[in-house]
C-alpha positions as CSV (number, residue, x, y, z in Angstrom):
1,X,126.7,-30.4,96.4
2,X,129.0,-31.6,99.1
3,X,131.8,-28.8,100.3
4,X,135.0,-30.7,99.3
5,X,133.4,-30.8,95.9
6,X,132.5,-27.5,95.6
7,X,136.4,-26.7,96.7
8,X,137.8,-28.8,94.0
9,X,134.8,-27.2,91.1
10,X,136.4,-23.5,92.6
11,X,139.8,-25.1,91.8
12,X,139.2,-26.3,88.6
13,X,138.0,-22.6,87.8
14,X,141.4,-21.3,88.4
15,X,142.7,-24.2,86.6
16,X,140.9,-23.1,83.5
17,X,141.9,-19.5,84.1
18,X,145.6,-20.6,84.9
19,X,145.5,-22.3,81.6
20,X,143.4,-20.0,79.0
21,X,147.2,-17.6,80.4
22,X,149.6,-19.9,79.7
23,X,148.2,-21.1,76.2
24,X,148.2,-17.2,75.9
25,X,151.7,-17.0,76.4
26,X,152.4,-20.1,74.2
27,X,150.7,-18.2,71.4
28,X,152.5,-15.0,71.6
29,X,155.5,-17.2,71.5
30,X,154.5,-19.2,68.6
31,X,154.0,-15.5,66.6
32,X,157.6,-15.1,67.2
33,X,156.6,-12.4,70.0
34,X,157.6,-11.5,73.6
35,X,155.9,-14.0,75.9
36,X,155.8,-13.3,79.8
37,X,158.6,-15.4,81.0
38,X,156.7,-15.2,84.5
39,X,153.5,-15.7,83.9
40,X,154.8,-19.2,81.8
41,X,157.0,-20.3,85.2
42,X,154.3,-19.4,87.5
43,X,151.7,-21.3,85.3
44,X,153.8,-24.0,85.2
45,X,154.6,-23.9,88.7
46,X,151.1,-24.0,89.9
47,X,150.5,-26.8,88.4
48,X,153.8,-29.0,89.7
49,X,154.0,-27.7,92.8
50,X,149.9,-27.2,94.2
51,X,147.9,-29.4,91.4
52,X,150.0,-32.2,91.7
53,X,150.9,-31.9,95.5
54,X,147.5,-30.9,96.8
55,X,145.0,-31.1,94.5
56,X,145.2,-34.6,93.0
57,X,146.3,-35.8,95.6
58,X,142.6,-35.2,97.4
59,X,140.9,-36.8,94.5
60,X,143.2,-39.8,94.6
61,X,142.1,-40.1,98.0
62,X,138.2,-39.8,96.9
63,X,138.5,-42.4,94.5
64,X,140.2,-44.6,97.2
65,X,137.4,-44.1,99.7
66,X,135.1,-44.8,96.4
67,X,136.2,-48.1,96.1
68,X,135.6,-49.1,99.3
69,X,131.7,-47.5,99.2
70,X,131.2,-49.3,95.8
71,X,133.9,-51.0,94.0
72,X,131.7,-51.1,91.2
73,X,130.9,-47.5,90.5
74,X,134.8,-46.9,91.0
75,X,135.8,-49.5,88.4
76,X,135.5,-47.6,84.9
77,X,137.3,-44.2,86.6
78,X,140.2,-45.9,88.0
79,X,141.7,-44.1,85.2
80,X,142.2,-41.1,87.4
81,X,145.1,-42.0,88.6
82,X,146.9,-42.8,85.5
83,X,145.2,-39.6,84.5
84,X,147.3,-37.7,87.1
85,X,150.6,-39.4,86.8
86,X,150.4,-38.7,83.0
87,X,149.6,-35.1,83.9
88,X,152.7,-35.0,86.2
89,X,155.2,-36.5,83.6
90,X,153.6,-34.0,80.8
91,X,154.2,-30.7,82.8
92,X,158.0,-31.9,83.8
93,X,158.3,-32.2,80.4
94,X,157.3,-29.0,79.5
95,X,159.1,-27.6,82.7
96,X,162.2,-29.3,80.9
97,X,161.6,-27.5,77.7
98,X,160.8,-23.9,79.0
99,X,164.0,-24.1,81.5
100,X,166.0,-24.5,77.7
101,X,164.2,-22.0,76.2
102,X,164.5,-19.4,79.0
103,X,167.9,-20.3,80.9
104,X,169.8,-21.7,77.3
105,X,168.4,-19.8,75.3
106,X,167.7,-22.4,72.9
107,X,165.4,-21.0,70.2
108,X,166.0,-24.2,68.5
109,X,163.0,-25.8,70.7
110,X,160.8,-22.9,70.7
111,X,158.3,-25.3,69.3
112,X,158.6,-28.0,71.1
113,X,157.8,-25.5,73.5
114,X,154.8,-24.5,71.9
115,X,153.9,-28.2,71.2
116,X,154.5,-29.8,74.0
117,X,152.7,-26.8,76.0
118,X,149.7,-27.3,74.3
119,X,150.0,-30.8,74.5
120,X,149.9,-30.1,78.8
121,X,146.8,-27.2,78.1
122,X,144.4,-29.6,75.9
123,X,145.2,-32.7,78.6
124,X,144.1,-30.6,81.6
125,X,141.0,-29.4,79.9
126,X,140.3,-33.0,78.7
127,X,140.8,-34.3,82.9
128,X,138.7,-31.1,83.9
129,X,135.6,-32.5,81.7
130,X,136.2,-36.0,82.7
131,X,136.3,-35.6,86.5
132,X,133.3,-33.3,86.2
133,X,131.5,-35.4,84.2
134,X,132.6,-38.5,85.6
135,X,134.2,-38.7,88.5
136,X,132.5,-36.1,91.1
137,X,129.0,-37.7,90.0
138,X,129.9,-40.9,91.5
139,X,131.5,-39.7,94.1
140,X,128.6,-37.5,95.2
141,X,125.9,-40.2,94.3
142,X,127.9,-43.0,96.3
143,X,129.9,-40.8,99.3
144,X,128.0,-41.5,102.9
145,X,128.5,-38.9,105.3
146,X,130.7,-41.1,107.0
147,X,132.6,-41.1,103.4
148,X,132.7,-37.2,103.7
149,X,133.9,-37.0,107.5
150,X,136.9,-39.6,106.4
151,X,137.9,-37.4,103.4
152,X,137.5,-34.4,105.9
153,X,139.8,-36.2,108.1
154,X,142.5,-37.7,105.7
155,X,143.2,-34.7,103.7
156,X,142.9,-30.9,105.2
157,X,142.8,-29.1,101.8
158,X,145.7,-26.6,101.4
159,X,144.4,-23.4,100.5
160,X,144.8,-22.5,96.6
161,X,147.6,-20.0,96.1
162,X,145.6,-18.3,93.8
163,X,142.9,-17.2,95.7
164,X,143.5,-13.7,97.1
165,X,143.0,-14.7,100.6
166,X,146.5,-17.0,100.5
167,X,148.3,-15.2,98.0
168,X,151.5,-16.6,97.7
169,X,154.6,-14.2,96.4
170,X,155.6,-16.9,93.7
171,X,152.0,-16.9,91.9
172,X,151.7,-12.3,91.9
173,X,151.9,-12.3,87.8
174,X,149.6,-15.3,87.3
175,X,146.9,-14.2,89.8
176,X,147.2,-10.7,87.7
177,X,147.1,-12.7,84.3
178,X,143.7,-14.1,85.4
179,X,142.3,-11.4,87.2
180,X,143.0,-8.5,85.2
């Protein structure tokens, strides 16, 4: 398995950790209890501010190199894009929703919340499968290593705030969430 692949399998890892804590949090909420606050923002964070600006972002590119290598193979997962951009619109929505809930107070749309939350949990899984299934298979089967040196070149991957090594202050509850 090529490197670059590997990295984005280790992300989706956190991903699914990332998640399995936030749907915890949405489920305490739901019970009427005392969700972490933190560990909600910091999920949500991590997934507007590093999926969406780092992470997707290097498979977008993947796919483009893809359809140059093989237009064909790239034709049926052309989807991945629209995949990301409706993964991007769901998780401002559901930043919308928590910013009521926890600046307004507004119990009113505690379930939307809740809803729309796991709404955002059940997509990501669904894209994880799909992109493992799908995606990096035809990538790796297709990808040259001339394909591999571009991608190298084009995108130096950001290292994942979650991984000890990078810790970044804004993701401290979250990395305890999944770790602990």
């Amino acid at each position: 398995m090529n490197k670059a692949v590997e990295f984005l399998l280790h992300e989706h890892e956190h991903m699914q950790k990332v998640l399995s804590a936030f749907r915890k949090q949405l489920d305490t909420f739901e019970a009427a209890g005392d969700p972490d606050y933190e560990i909600l923002s910091e999920s949500l964070a991590y997934c507007r501010d590093y999926l969406e600006q780092w992470h997707h972002p290097r498979e977008d590119v993947m796919l483009e190199i893809l359809q140059k290598r093989d237009p064909d193979k790239a034709a049926p997962l052309v989807e991945l894009e629209e995949q990301h951009k409706e993964l991007a619109r769901m998780t401002l929505r559901v930043v919308s929703v928590f910013r009521d809930v926890s600046e307004r107070g507004a119990i009113h749309v505690r379930e939307d919340l809740v809803t729309t939350g796991g709404d955002l949990v059940s997509a990501y899984r669904n894209h994880i499968r799909w992109e493992e299934t799908h995606f990096f298979p035809a990538v790796e089967e297709a990808f040259t290593p001339a394909d591999w040196e571009e991608l190298d070149q084009r995108l130096k991957p950001a290292p994942d705030p979650l991984d000890r090594a990078s810790l970044h202050s804004d993701y401290r509850n979250l990395l305890a969430a999944i770790t602990g």
